[in-house]
C-alpha positions in Angstrom: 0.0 0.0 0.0 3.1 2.5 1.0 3.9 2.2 -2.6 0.7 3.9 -4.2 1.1 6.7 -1.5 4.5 7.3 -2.8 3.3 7.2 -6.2 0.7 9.7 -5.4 2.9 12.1 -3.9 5.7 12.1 -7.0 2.6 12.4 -9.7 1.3 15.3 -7.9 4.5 17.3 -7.3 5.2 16.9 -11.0 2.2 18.0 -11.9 2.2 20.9 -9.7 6.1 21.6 -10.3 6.8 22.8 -6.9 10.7 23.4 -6.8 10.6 26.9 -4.6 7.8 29.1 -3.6 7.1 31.9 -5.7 7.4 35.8 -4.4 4.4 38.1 -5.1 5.1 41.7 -4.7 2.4 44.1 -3.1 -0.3 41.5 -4.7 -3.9 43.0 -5.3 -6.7 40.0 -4.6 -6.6 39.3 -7.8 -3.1 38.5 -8.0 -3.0 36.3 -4.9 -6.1 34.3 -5.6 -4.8 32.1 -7.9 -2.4 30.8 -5.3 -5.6 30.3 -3.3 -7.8 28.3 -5.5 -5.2 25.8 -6.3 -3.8 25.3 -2.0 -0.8 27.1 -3.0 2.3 28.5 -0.5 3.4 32.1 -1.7 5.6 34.8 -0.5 4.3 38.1 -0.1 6.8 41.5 0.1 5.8 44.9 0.0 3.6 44.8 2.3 4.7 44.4 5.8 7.7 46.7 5.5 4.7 49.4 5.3 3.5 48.7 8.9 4.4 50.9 11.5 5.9 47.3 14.2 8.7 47.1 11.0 10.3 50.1 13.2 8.4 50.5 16.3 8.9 47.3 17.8 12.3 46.9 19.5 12.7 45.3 22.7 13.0 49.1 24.4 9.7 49.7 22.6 7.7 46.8 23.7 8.6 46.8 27.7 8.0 50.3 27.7 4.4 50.0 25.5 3.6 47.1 27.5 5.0 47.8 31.1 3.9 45.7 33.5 1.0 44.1 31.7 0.6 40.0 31.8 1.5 38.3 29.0 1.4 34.6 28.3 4.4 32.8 27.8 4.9 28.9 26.8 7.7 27.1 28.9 9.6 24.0 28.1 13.2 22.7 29.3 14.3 22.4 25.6 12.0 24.6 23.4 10.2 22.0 21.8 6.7 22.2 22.8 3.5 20.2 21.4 6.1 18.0 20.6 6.2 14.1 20.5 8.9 13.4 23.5 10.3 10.4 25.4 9.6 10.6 28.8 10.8 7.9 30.9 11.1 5.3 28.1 8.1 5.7 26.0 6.4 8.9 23.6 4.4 11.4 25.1 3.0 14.1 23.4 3.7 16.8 25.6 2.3 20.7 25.8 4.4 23.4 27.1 3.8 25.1 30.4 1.9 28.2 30.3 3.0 31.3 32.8 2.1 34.5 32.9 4.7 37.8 33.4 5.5 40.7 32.1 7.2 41.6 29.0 10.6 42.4 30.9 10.4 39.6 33.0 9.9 37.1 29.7 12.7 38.9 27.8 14.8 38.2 30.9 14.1 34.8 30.9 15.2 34.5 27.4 18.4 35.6 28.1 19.1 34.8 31.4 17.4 30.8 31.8 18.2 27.6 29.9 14.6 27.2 30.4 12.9 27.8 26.8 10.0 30.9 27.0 8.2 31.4 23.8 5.0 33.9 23.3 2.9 31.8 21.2 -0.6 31.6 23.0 -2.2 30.7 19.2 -5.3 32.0 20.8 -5.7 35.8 19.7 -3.1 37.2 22.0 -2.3 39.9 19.7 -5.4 41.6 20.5 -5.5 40.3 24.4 -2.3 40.1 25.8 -0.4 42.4 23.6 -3.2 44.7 23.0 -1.7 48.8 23.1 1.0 47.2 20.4 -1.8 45.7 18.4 -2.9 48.6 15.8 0.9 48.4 14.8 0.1 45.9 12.3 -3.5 45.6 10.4 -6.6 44.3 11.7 -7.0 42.3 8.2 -4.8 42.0 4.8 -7.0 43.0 2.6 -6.2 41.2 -0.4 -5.8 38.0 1.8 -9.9 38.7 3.3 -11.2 39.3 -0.2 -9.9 36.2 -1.4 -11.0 33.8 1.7 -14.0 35.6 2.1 -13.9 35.7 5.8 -12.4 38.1 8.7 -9.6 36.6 10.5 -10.6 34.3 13.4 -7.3 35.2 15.1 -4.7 37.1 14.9 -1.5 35.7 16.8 2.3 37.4 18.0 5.6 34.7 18.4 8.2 36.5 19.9 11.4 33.6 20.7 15.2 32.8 20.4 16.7 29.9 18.0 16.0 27.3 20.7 11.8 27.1 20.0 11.4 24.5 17.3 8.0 23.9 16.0 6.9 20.4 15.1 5.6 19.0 11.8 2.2 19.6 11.8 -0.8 21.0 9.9 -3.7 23.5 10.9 -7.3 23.9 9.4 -6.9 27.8 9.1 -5.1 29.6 5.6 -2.5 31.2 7.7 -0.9 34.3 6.4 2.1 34.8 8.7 4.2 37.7 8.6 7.9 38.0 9.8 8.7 41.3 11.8 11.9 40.8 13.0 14.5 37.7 12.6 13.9 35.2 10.2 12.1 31.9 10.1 13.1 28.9 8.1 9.7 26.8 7.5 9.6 23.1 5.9 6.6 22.6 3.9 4.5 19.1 3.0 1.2 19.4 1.2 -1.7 17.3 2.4 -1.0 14.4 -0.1 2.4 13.8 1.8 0.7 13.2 5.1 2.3 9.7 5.2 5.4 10.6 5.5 5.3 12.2 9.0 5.0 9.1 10.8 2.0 9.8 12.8 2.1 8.4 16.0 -1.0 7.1 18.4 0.5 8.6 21.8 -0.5 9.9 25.1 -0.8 13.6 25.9 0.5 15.1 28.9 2.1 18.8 29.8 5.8 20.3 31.2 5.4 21.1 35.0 8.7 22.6 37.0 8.5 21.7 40.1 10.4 24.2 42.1 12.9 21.5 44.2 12.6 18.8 41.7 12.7 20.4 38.1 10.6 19.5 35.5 8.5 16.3 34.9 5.7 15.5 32.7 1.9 15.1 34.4 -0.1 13.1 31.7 -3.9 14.1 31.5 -5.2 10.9 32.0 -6.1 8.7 29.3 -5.9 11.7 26.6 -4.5 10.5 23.3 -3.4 12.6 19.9 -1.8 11.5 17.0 1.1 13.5 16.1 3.7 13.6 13.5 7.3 12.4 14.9 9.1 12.8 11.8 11.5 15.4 11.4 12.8 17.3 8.0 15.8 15.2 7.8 14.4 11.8 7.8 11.2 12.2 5.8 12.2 9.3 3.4 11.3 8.6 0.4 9.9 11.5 -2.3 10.4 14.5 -3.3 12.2 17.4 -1.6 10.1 19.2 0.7 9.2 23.0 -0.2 12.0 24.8 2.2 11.6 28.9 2.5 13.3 31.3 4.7 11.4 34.0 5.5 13.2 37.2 6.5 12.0 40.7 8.6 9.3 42.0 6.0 8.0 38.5 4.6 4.9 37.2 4.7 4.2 33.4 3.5 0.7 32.5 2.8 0.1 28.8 4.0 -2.5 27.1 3.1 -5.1 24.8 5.1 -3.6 21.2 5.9 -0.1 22.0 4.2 2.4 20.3 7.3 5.0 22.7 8.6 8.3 22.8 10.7 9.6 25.7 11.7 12.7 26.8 13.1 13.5 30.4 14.0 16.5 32.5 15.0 17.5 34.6 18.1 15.0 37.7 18.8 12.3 36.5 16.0 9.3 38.3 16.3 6.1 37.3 13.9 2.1 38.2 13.0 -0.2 35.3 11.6 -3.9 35.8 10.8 -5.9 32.4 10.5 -8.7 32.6 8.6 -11.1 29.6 8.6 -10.9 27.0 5.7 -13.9 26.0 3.7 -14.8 22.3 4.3 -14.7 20.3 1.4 -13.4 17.5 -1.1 -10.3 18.6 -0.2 -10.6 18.0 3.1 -12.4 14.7 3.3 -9.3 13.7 1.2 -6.9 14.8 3.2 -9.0 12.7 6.5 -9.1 9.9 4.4 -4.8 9.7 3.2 -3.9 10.5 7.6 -6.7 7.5 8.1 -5.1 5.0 5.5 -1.6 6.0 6.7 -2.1 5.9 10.5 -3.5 2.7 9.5 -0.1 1.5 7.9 1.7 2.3 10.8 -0.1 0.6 13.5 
């Protein structure tokens, strides 16, 4: 069976020809809607160099706009959170630990802690947590709304250092995500390739640091997840993964159900607005290759 999903996955790159993402310049809708119809990654420049966080937001700048405001800030002991891990001889799928602090207190922590602290609530903390810095960037890009149709149902800040690794994984949002500061270097597999991250059945649990024993995992009961616990090296076989670096001033349109892994370097700060994906065909294939692939692997 492995076989025909490889086939699948070499017939369809050829036929879409993916061998680097395209740049669009200061796209109207009209531009940027082909990319769209077909499910396809784009980078966008142009545009984000305009908004006013391009130079406003410094670290100086953000402690001072922020002050002693909460934020929230995800906490590991080796910066990879929602990550498949060992723990004590088998896989757990483990979540970060979630504190709250100031901006100061989180930047210290960065550079002070070999604790990892990432901002990256995923929850609309833009307009919660880092709310008086919000209206530094837009509400919407409109020719990203026109084209989806909808308003964005979040709008999220990352703010890390080169320690934060994000997993392979894929959301049900478009996702336009936009690179203020620092670069990000993202690994890209479309939805036919879902076999090969190695989705594993595993429990879930979350980081706790205790403060005389250090950290250990609590598991949250008999929670499971599948999870992808392959990383960009040791995909297999197939073709090349779709590899992009996005620097201060880029913004990458990702489409729904496209995996990605992303790494980041020091002082990376970044916008994404999700926009919820229409429900359709697509979809129910996409359900139906992680089905017949976690299927393989069991």
């Amino acid at each position: 069976m492995i076989h025909l999903l490889r086939e699948l996955s070499q017939e369809a790159h050829e036929l879409a020809g993916d061998c680097a993402v395209p740049r669009l310049h200061a796209p109207t809708a009209l531009d940027f809607l082909p990319y769209v119809a077909h499910s396809r990654p784009c980078i966008v420049t142009g545009v984000a160099s305009q908004w006013a966080a391009s130079e406003l937001w410094t670290d100086e700048y953000l402690c001072n706009t922020l002050g002693s405001s909460q934020v929230r800030v995800n906490v590991t002991p080796d910066g990879r959170a929602d990550a498949v891990t060992n723990v004590l001889g088998r896989d757990v799928f483990v979540e970060p630990e979630e504190s709250r602090m100031t901006f100061p207190e989180f930047l210290r922590l960065l550079q002070t802690s070999t604790d990892v602290a990432y901002v990256s609530a995923q929850n609309g903390n833009l307009h919660s947590d880092f709310a008086s810095v919000a209206d530094d960037v837009p509400q919407a890009l409109e020719f990203a709304t026109h084209c989806f149709g909808t308003e964005p149902d979040a709008v999220n800040i990352w703010i890390g250092d080169s320690r934060s690794v994000t997993t392979f994984h894929s959301d049900n949002y478009e996702n336009v995500y936009a690179v203020i500061r620092g670069s990000k270097t993202l690994t890209l597999l479309p939805p036919w390739d879902v076999h090969r991250l190695r989705r594993a059945d595993v429990p879930v649990g979350r980081y706790i640091k205790d403060t005389n024993t250090g950290w250990r995992v609590a598991l949250h009961g008999d929670v499971r997840i599948r999870w992808a616990t392959a990383e960009p090296k040791d995909l297999g076989d197939g073709p090349p993964p779709l590899t992009v670096t996005l620097h201060a001033g880029d913004v990458l349109y990702l489409p729904a159900l496209w995996a990605h892994h992303v790494c980041q370097t020091d002082g990376t700060i970044a916008v994404n607005w999700w926009h919820d994906m229409r429900y359709g065909s697509s979809y129910a294939m996409h359900r139906f290759l992680q089905r017949l692939s976690d299927e393989m692997v069991k």
